[in-house]
N, C-alpha and C positions, 0 to 999 in steps of 0.2 A: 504494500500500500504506500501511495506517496505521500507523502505528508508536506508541511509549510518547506519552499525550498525553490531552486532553479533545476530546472529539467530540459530536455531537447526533445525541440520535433522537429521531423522533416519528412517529405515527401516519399514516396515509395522508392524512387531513380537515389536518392540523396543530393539531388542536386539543389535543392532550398534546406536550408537548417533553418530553426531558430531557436534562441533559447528566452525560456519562458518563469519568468519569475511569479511560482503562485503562493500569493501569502498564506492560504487556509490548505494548501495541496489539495487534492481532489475531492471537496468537498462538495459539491454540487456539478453533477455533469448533467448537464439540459438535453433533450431529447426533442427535436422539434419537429414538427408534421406540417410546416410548408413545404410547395410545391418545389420548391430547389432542397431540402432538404431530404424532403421524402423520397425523391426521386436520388438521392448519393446514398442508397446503400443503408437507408434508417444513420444519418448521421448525427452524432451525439458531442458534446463541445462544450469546454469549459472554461468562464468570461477571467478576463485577465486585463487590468488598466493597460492602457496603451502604452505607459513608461517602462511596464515589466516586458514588452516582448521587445526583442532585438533582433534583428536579422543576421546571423552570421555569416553565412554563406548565401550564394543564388540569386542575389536580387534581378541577374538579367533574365531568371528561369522563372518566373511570376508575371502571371498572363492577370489582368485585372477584369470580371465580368459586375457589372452594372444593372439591376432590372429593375422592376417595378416602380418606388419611388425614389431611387437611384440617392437612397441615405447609409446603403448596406453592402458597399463593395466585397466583393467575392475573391481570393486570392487563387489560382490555380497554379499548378509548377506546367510548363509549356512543353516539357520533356515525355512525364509518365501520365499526367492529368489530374493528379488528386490533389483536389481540394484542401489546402489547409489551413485558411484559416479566412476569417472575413472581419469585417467593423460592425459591432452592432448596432442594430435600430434602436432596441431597448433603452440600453445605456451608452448612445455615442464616443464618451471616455474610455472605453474597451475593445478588445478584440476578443473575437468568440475562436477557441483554437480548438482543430477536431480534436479529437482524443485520441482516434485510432491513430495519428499522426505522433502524439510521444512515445520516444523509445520507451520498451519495455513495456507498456502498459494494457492488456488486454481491458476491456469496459466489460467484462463479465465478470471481471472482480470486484464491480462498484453498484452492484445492481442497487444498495439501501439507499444512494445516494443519487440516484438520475431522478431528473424531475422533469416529467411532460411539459414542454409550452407548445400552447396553441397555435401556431404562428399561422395557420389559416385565416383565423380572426385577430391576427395582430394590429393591436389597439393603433397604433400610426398608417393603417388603411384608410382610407378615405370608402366608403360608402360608393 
């Protein structure tokens, strides 16, 4: 289990690192059933202030996708495709980082701590 600390993620290829400073370690991993979610595999992501994540390696290998109300950039690595990591809507002071992208870290170790968001009805839709 990871607990408060700096950890690395990167992309399947390795050609993006980043290292990721989480004050509470894996205390809350969010499960979210939007459409660009749902559709990456049931992806699951755990929020991190913007100051805590650094890009080590790759920045030429980060493709950026844009959709909806274009407040929630999407990072992809340009080489293997996964997704890892994007800005949230929720709390624009953060990044949402997948999980399955930290080394070592299976998300079937954390089932007591994933927490469904809605994000089909995410409150920053417009009607």
């Amino acid at each position: 289990m990871i607990k408060k600390g700096k950890v690395r993620a990167s992309c399947h290829c390795g050609s993006i690192q980043l290292d990721v400073f989480l004050p509470n370690g894996l205390d809350k991993i969010i499960r979210c059933n939007c459409s660009i979610c749902s559709r990456g595999k049931g992806f699951a992501m755990i929020s991190a202030p913007l100051q805590n994540v650094k890009i080590i390696e790759g920045e030429k290998s980060i493709a950026e996708y844009i959709f909806n109300t274009a407040t929630a950039p999407h990072f992809f690595c340009i080489v293997c495709g996964i997704h890892i990591y994007h800005k949230s809507r929720t709390n624009p002071d953060s990044y949402c980082i997948n999980v399955a992208c930290i080394n070592g870290v299976d998300v079937r170790d954390y089932t007591d701590v994933v927490i469904n968001f809605d994000g089909i009805n995410h409150p920053s839709d417009v009607s």
